[in-house]
C-alpha positions in Angstrom: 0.0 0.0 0.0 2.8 2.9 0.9 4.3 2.0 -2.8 1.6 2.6 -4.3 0.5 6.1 -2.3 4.1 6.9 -3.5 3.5 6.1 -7.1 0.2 8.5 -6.8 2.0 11.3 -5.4 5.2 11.1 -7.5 3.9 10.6 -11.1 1.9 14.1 -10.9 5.1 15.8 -9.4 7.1 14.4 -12.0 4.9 15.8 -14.4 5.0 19.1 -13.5 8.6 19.0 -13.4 8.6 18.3 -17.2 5.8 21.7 -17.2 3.1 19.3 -18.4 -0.5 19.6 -16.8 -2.1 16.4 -16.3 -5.5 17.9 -15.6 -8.8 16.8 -17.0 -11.9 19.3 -17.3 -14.9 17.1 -15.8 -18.1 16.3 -18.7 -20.6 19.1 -17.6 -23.6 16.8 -15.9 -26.4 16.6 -19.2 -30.1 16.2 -18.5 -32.4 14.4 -21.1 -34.5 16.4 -23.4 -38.4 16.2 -22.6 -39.8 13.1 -24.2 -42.8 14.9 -26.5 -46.2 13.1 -25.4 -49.8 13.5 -26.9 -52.2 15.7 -25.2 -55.0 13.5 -23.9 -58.7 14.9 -22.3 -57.5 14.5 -19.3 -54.2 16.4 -19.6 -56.4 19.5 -20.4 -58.7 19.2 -17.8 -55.8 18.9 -15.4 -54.2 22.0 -16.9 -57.5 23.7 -16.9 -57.8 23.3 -12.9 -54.2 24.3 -12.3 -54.5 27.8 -14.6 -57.6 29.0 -12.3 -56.2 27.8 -9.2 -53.0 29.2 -10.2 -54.3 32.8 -11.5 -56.3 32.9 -8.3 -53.5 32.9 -6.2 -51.8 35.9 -8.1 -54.9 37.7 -8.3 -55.4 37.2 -4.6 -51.8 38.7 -4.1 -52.2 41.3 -6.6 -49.1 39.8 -8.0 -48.8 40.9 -11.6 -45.1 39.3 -12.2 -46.7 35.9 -11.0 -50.0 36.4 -13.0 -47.7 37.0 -15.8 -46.0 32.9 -15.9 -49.5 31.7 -17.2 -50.5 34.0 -19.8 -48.7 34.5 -23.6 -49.7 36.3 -26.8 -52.8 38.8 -26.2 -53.8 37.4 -22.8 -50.4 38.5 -21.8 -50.4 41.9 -23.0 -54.4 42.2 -21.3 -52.8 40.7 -17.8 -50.4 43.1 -17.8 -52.8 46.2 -18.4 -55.7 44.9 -15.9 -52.8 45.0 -13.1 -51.9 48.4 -13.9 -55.7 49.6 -14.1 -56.2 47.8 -10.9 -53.2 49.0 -9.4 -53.6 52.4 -10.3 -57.3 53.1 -9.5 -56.6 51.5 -6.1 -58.7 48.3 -6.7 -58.2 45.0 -6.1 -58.1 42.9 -9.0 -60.7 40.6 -10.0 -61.2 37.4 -9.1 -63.5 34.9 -10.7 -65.1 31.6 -10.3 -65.5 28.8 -12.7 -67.9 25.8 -13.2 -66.7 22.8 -14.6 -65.8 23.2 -18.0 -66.4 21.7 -21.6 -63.0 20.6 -23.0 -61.9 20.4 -26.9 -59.4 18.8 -27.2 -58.2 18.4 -31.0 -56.2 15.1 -31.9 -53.0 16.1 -33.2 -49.9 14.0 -34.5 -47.9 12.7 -31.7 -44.7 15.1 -30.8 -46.6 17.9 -33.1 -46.4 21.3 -31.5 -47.8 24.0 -30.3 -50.5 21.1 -28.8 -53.6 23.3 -27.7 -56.9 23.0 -26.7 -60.1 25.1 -25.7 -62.4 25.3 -22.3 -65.8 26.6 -22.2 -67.0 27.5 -19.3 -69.3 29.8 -16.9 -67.3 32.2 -15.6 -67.9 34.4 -12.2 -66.5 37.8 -10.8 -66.0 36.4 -7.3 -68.3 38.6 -5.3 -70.8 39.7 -8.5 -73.1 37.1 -8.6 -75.2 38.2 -11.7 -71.7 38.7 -13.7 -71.9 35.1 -15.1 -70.9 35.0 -18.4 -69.5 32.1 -20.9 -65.5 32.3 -21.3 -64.0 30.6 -24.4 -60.4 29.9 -23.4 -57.8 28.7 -25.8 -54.7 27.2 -24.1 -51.1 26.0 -25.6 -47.8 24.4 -25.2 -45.0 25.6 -27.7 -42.9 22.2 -27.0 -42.7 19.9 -24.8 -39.9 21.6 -22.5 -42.6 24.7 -21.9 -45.5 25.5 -19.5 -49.3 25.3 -20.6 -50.0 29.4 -21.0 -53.9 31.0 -21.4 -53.4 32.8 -24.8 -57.0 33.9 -25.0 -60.2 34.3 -23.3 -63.3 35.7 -24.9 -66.6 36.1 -23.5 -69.6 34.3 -25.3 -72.1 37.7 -26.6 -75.6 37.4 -24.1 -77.8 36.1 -26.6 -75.5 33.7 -28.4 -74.8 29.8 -28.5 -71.4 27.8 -28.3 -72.3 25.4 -31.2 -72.5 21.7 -30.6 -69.2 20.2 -31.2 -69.3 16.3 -31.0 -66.3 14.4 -29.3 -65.0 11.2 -30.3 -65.2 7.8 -28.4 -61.8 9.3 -26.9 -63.0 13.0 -26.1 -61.3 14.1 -28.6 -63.1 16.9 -30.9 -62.2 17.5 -34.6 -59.6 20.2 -35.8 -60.2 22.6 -38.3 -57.0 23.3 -40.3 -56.7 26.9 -40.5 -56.2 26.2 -44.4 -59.8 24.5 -45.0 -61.4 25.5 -47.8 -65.0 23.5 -46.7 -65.6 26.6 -44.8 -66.9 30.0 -45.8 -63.9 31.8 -44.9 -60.7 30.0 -44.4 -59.9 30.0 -40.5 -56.8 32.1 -40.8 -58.5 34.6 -43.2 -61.6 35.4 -40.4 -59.0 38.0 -38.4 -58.7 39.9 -41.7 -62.5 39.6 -42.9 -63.8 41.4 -39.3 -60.8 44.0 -39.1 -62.3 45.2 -43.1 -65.6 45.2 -41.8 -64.7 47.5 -38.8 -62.7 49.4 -40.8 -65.0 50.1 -43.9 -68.8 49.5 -42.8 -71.4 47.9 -44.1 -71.0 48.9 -47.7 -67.4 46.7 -47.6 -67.8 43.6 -50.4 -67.0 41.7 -47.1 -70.4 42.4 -45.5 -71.5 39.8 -48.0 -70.0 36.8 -45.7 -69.8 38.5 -42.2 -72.6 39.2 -40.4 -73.0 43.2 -39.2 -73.0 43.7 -35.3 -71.6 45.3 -32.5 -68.0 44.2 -33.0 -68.0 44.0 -37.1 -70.2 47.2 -38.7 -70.7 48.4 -35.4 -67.2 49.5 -35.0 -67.3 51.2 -37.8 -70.2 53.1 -36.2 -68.1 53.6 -33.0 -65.4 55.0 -35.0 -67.1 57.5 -37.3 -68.6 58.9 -33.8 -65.5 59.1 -32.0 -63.9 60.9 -35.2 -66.7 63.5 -35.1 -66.6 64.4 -31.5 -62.8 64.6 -32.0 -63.0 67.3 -34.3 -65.3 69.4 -32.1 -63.2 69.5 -29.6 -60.4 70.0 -31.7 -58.2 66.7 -32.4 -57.8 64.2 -34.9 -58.6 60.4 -34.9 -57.3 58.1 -37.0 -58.1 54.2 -35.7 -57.3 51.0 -37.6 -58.0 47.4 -37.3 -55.0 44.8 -38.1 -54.8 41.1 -37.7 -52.5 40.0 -35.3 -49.4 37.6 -34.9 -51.0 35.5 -32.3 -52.3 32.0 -32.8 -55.8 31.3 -34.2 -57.5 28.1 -32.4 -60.0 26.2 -34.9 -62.3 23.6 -34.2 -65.2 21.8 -36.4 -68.7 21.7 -35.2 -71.5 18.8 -35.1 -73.5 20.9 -38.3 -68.9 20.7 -40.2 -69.0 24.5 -39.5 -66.0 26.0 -37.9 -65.4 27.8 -34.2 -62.8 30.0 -34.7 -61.0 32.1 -32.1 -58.6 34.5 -32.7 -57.5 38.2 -31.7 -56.8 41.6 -33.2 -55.5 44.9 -32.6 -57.1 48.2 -32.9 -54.5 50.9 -33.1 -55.3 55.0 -32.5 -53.8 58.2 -33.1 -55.4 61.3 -31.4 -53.2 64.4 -32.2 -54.4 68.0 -31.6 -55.0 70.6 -35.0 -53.4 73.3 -33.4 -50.0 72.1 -32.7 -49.2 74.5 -29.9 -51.4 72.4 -28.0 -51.5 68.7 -26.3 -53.9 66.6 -26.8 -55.8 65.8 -23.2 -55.3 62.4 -22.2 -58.4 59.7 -22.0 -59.2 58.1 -18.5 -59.0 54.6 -20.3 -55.5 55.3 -20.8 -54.4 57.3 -17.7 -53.1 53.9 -16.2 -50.4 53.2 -19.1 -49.2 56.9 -19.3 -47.0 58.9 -16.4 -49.9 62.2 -16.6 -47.4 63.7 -19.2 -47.9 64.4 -23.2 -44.9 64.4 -24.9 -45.7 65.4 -28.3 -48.9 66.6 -30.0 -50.1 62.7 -30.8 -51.4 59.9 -28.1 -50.9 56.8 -29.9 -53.2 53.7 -28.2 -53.6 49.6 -29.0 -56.0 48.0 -28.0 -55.8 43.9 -28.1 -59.6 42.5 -28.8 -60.3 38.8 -28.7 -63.2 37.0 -30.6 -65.1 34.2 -31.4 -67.0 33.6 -34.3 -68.8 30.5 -36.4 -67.3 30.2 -39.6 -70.6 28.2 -41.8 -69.7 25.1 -43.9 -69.9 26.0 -47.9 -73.7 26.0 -48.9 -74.6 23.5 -51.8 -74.8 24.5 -55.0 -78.6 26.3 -55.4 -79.2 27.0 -51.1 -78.9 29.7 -49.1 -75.6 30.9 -47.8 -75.3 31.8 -44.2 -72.9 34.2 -43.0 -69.8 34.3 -40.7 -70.9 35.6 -36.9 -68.5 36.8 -34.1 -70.3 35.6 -30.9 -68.0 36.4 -28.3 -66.0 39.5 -28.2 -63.4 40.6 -25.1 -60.4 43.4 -25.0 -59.3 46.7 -23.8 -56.7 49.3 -24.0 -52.9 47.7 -23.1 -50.5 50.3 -24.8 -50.4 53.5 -25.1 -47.4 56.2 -26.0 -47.1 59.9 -26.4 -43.7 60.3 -28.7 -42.0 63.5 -28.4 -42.7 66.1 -31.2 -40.6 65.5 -34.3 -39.3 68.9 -35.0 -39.2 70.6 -31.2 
């Protein structure tokens, strides 16, 4: 044993006698990439549960940073904006209840992502007890190393229906590629369809496949008023409706139509006509501003989620229904006042 302790503790001297390292850099420990797995019924219901009891515990805390890890896309930017409207009007923020929900669940490839799915289900301001409404809540999961994240939640409009979509044996529910062509309007083409309805009325050659209503012709409405009270008082309104980069969710109903959710952006410019003047600032947007006007312009977003039954393709010689938005949500999460551009 003492020869060979003396053979451990000469060799290495002898080696750096001869200015030669014998060192080793240790393997770095590796950890095994997430095995991808199909999302099952039950996986969503599971993620459902832990969302609402998860966001309840943030709300509870007022903890906007926290409320933040379960949200992406528009339901992120609307988080954000309801904690800073809570915050600065001194209220808490709201808290809801749910009743067990319906789950769609599309069956996708196994190891395909984003996976997603959609809840429905009755939805309570905790302490309002007639502010029931239906929520529409589309969920997803980029890979399979990342969280499940809300990416939108629509309300269902008072008077209208979820339509009947029938599950499988499995509980599965059919997937409407955003591409489908059985459909009036392709899934991915409904954003743009609405925002050219808002923005050009009902005299748009869309009106002809999207029903008029609060939240298609009756923007357009909103917006020729707002422009007009604008220029009594002065300013100038200019307001546009663009699609947006988020995801669009798709699903096939019991009758082959589609339910289609998706989101888009109304963007504003108020700016004053006499520009030794600032424009005043609207209370709907005191919360993202610091009281000050920069410039002569106020430039707002607003993110705006929907709903809306895309019809199956009519048979040659019958009637073709038309596209309708049933559930609408959003509000005002940016806003900016750029300095002047020649001070």
């Amino acid at each position: 044993m003492a020869a060979a302790v003396a053979l451990v503790v000469v060799a290495p001297l002898a080696a750096c006698a001869e200015g030669k390292s014998e060192a080793r850099p240790s393997p770095m420990p590796t950890s095994a990439a997430p095995t991808p797995a199909p999302l099952t019924p039950q996986d969503a219901e599971r993620e459902f549960a832990a969302y609402t009891a998860n966001d309840d515990v943030a709300r509870a805390a007022g903890d906007e940073r926290l409320a933040l890890s379960w949200v992406s896309d528009g339901q992120a930017l609307l988080t954000a904006a309801e904690y800073r409207k809570a915050a600065f009007d001194g209220d808490p923020v709201k808290r809801y209840e749910y009743a067990r929900p319906r789950m769609y669940v599309p069956k996708l490839p196994q190891g395909t992502y984003p996976q997603w799915f959609v809840a429905e289900a009755a939805r309570t301001v905790r302490g309002r007890d007639k502010s029931t409404r239906t929520a529409l809540m589309a969920f997803v999961r980029r890979s399979a190393a990342d969280d499940w994240k809300l990416s939108l939640a629509t309300e269902l409009a008072p008077k209208a229906r979820v339509p009947k979509i029938k599950l499988d044996a499995e509980g599965y529910a059919p997937h409407l590629p955003s591409t489908d062509g059985s459909v009036l309007i392709r899934p991915r083409e409904v954003p743009g369809i609405q925002a050219t309805l808002a923005s050009e009325g009902p005299a748009s050659v869309v009106a002809k496949v999207m029903k008029g209503g609060p939240v298609t012709t009756g923007y357009y409405q909103q917006t020729e008023r707002a422009e007009k009270r604008a220029k009594e008082r002065g300013l100038n309104l200019q307001a546009v409706f663009v699609a947006t980069p988020f995801p669009i969710f798709a699903l096939r109903t019991e009758h082959q139509d589609g339910l289609v959710l998706y989101s888009l952006s109304r963007n504003s410019v108020t700016s004053v006509k006499d520009r030794e003047h600032k424009p005043p600032i609207p209370p709907e947007v005191a919360h993202l501003l610091d009281g000050t006007v920069k410039g002569t312009d106020i430039n707002t977003a607003e993110t705006l989620q929907f709903a809306a039954v895309d019809p199956v393709r009519a048979k040659s010689g019958k009637d073709q229904p038309k596209a309708d938005v049933i559930a609408n949500a959003g509000a005002v999460t940016k806003a900016s006042t750029p300095p002047p551009k020649n001070p």
